[in-house]
C-alpha positions as CSV (number, residue, x, y, z in Angstrom):
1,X,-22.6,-9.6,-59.7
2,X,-20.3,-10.5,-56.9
3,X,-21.6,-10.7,-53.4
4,X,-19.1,-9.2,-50.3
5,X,-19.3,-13.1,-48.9
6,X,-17.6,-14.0,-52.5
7,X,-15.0,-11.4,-52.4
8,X,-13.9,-11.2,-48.6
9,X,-12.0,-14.7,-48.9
10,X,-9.2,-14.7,-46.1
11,X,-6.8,-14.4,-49.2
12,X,-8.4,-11.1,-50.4
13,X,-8.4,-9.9,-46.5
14,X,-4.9,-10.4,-46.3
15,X,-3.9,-9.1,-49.7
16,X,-5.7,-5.3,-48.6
17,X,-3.5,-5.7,-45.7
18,X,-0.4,-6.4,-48.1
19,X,-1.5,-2.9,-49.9
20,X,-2.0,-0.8,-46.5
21,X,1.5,-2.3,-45.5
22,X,3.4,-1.7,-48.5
23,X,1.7,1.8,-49.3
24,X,1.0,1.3,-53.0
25,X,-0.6,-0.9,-55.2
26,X,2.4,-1.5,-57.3
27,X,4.7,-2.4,-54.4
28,X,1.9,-4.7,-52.9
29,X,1.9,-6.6,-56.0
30,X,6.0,-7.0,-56.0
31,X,5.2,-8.3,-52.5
32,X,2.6,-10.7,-53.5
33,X,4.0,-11.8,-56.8
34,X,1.2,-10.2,-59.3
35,X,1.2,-8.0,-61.7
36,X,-0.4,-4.4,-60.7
37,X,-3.0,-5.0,-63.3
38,X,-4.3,-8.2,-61.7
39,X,-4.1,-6.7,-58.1
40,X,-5.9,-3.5,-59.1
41,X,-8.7,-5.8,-60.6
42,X,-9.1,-7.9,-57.7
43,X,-9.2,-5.0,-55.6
44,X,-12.3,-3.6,-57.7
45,X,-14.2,-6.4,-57.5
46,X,-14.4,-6.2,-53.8
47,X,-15.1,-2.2,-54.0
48,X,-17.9,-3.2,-56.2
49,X,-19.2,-6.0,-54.1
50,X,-19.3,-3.8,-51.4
51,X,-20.2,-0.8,-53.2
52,X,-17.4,1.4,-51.2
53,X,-14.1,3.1,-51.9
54,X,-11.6,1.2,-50.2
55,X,-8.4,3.3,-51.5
56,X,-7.7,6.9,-52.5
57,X,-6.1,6.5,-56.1
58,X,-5.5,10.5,-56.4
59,X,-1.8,10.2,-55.4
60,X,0.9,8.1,-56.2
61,X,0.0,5.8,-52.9
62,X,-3.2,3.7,-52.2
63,X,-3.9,5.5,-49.1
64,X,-7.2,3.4,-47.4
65,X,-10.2,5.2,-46.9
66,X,-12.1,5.5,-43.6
67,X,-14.3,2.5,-45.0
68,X,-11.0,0.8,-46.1
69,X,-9.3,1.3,-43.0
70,X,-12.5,0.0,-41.0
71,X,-12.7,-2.9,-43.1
72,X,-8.8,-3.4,-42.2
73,X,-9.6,-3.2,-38.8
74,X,-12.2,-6.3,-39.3
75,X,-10.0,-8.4,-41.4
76,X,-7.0,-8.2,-38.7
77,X,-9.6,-9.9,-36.5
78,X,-11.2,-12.0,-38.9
79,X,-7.8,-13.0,-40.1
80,X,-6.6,-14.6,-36.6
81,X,-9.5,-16.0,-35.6
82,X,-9.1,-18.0,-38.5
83,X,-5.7,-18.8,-37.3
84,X,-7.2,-19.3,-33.4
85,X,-9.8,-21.6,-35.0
86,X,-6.9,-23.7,-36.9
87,X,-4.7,-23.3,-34.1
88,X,-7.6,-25.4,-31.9
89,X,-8.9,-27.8,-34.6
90,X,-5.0,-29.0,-34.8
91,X,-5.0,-28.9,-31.0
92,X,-8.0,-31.3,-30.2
93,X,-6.4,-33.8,-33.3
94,X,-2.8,-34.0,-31.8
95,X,-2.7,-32.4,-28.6
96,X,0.2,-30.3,-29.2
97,X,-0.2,-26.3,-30.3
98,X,1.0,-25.1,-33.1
99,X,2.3,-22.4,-31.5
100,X,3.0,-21.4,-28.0
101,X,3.3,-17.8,-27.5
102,X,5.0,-16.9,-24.3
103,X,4.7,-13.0,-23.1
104,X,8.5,-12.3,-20.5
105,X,9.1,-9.1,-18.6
106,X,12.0,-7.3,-19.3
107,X,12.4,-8.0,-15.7
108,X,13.0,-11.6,-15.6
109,X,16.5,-13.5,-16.5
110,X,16.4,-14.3,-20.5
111,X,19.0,-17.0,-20.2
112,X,17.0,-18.9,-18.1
113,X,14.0,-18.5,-20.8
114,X,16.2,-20.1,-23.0
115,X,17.5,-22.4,-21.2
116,X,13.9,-23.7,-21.0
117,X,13.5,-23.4,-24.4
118,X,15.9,-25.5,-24.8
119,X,15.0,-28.2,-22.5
120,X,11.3,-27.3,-24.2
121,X,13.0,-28.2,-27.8
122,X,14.7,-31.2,-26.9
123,X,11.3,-33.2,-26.1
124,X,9.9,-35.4,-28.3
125,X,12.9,-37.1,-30.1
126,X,15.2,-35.2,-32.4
127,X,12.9,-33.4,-33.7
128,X,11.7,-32.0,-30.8
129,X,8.0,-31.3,-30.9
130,X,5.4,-29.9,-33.5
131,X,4.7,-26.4,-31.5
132,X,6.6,-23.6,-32.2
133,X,7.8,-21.2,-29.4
134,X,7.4,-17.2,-30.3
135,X,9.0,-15.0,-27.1
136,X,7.5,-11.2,-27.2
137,X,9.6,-8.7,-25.1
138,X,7.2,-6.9,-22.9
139,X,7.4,-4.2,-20.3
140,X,5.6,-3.2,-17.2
141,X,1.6,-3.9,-17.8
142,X,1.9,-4.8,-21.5
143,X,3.0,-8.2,-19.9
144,X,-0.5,-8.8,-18.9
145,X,-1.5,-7.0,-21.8
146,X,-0.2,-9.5,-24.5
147,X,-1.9,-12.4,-22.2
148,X,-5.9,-10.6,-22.0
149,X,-5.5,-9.4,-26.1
150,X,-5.0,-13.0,-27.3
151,X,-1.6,-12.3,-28.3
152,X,0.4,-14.9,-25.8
153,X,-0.7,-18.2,-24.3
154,X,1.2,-17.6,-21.1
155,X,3.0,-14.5,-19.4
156,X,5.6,-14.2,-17.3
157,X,6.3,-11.3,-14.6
158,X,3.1,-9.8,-14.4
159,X,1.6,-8.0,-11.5
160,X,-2.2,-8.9,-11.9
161,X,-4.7,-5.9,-12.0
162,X,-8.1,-6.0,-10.1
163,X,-10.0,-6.0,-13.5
164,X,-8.5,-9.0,-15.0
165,X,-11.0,-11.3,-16.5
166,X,-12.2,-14.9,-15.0
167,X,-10.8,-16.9,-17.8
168,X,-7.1,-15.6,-16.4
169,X,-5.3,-18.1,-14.1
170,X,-2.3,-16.9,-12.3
171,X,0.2,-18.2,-9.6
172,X,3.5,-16.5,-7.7
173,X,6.0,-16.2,-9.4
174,X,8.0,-14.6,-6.7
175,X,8.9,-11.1,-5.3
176,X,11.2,-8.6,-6.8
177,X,12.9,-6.2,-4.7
178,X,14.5,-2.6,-5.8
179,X,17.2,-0.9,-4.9
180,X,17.7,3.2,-5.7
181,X,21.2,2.8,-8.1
182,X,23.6,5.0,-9.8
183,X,27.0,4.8,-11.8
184,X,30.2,5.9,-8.6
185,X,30.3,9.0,-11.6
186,X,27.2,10.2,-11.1
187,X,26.7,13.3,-8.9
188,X,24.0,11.1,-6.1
189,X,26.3,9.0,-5.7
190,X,28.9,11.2,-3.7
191,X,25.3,12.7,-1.9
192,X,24.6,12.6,1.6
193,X,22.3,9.8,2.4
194,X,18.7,9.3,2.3
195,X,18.2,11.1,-0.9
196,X,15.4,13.9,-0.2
197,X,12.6,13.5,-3.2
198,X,13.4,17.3,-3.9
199,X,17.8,16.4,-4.5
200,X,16.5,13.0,-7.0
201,X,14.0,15.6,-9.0
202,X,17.1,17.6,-10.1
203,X,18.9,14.5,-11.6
204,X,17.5,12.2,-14.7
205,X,16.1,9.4,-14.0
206,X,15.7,6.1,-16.6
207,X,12.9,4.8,-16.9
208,X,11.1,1.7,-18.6
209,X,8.7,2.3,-21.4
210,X,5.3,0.3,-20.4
211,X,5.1,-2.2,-23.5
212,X,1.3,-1.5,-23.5
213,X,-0.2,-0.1,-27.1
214,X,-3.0,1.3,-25.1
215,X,-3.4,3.8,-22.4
216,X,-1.1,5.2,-20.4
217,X,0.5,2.6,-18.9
218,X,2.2,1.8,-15.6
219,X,5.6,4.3,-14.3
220,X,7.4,3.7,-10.6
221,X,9.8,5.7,-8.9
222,X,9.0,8.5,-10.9
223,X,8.4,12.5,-9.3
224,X,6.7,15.4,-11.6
225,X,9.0,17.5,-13.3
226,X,12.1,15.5,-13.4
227,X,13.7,14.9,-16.6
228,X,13.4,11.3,-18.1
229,X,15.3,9.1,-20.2
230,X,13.1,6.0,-21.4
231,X,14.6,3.1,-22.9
232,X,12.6,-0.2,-23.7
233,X,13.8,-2.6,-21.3
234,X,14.7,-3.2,-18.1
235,X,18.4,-4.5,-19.3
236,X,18.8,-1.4,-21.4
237,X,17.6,1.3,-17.9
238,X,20.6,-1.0,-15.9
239,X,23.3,-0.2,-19.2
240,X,22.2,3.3,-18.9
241,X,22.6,3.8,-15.0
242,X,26.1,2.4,-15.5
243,X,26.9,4.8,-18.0
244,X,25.9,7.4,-15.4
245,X,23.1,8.8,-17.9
246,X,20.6,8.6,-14.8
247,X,19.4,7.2,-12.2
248,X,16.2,5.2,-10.6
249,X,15.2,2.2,-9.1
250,X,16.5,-1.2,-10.3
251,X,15.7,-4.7,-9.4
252,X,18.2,-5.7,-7.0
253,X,19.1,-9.0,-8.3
254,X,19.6,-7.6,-11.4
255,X,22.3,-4.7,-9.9
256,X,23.6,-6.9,-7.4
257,X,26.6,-8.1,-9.6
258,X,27.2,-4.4,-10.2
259,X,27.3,-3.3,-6.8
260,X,29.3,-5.9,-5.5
261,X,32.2,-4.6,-8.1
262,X,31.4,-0.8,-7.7
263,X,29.9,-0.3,-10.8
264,X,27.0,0.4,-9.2
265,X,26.4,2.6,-6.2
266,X,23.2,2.0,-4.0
267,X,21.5,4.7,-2.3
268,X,19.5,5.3,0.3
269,X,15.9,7.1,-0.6
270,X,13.3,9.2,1.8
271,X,10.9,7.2,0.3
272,X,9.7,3.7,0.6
273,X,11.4,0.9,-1.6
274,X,9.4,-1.1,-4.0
275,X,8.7,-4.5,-3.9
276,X,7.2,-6.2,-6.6
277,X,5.0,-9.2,-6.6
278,X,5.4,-11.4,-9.4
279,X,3.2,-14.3,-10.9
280,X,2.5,-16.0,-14.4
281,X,-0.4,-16.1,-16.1
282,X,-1.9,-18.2,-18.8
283,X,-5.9,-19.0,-19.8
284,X,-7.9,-22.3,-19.3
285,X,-8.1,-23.0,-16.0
286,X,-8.0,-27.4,-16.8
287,X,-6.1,-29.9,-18.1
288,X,-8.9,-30.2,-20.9
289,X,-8.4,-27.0,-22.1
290,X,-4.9,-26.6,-22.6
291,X,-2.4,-28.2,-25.1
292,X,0.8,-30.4,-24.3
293,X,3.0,-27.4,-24.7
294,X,1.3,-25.0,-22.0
295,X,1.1,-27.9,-19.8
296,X,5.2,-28.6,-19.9
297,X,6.0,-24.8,-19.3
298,X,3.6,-25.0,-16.3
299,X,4.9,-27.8,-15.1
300,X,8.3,-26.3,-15.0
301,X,7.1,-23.1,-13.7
302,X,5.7,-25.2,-10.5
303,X,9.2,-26.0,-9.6
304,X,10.7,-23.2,-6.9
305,X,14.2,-23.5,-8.2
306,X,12.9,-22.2,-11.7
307,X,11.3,-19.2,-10.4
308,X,13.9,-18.2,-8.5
309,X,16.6,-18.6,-11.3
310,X,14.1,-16.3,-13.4
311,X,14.3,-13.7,-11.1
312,X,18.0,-13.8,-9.8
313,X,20.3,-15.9,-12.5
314,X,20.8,-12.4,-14.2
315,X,24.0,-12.3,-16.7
316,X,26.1,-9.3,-17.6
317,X,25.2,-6.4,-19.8
């Protein structure tokens, strides 16, 4: 008989993941390129090796048990440290990553992201060089988030929380300042000046969704009771003020364009402005420990003229 270390093979790992994902067994197997009979099989040896139900067969889905799902849980982690493991083997050999992930607030300037891409791409010949550049849209504290989790190599736009691990390395990235904005349409924007807290709760505001998968996240500018629209990213809150379907505090190089051509209309508040202070963030605190790839985006990053395009060189909606 089979043991559990003969049957949980990163292949059979990631093929119970390709039947939680798809739903059914039959579907899976489309997916994967087998026949059901061979997937179903495969599937049983594990469940015998393990002596466990990892799927409910009674309906027409393979709906994972509570021992399938925990075993899910494991192989996602099992899974990529595999890949982290590969990813540092390949590392050490040619100094290059195989992949650079790079976390970006929706409150920094994409274009200049990709304009470093770019410039990031056109290293090393033609070709450019052997590490690939993923970019995950993040929000508010799931910036951070992406960088603590494993899930990027370097984040950009965070504001660093007091219970941040030692292994985190941050410097400025600059400061953010936010102005109180709504469409000329909008009913604030013909009010009498500073807005009262009590005159903003009777209007929608828009607000960011905090990219974070876990807990509550981070809200500003926000006052109980007021209706909320929440849209994903900072770009999609500024199209919504200028439609006039709220309003709320926006980064003031981002509205500034706006402003200056009256699409925009800034108001004075009661309350005190907010000013964010901005840094990146990345792990491996030496040379030693980092590959050719983090060490060109920091590099870049230590130039002032960069950060301050990433924070004002917005581009229209």
């Amino acid at each position: 008989m089979q043991t559990p270390r003969d049957v949980l093979t990163p292949d059979a790992l990631a093929m119970l993941q390709a039947i939680h994902r798809a739903g059914s067994f039959a579907a899976a197997a489309r997916d994967l390129g087998l026949v059901p009979s061979a997937l179903t099989y495969r599937v049983r040896a594990i469940e015998e090796a393990l002596d466990v139900l990892l799927f409910d067969r009674s309906a027409r889905q393979a709906r994972a048990t509570e021992a399938g799902l925990e075993l899910l849980r494991a192989s996602e982690r099992l899974l990529g440290d595999i890949d982290a493991v590969a990813n540092r083997v390949k590392r050490v050999a040619t100094g290059w990553e195989p992949q650079l992930t790079l976390a970006v607030d929706s409150i920094l300037a994409r274009s200049v992201v990709l304009e470093l891409c770019e410039a990031f791409f056109a290293l090393e010949g033609p070709a450019g060089p052997p590490t690939r550049i993923k970019l995950r849209d993040e929000t508010l504290s799931g910036t951070l988030e992406a960088l603590t989790s494993g899930q990027a190599d370097l984040a950009l736009g965070v504001v660093l929380e007091s219970s941040v691990t030692a292994d985190v390395h941050s410097l400025p990235l600059g400061t953010s300042n936010f102005v109180f904005a709504v469409a000329p349409h909008h009913p604030l924007a013909a009010a009498a000046e500073p807005l009262s807290d009590s005159l903003i709760q009777q209007h929608r505001a828009v607000a960011v969704a905090d990219s974070a998968p876990r807990g509550a996240g981070l809200t500003f500018g926000l006052l109980g009771g007021q209706d909320v629209f929440t849209v994903a990213t900072m770009r999609a809150k500024l199209d919504a003020q200028l439609r006039g379907l709220g309003g709320g505090f926006i980064p003031e190089c981002l509205a500034r364009s706006y402003l200056e051509t009256g699409r925009l209309v800034a108001k004075k508040v009661e309350r005190p402005l907010h000013i964010a202070q901005l840094r990146y963030a990345w792990r491996g605190a030496t040379q030693a420990s980092q590959g050719r790839a983090l060490q060109w985006w920091l590099a870049q990053l230590k130039n002032p003229a960069t950060r301050a395009a990433l924070l004002a060189q917005h581009r229209g909606v």
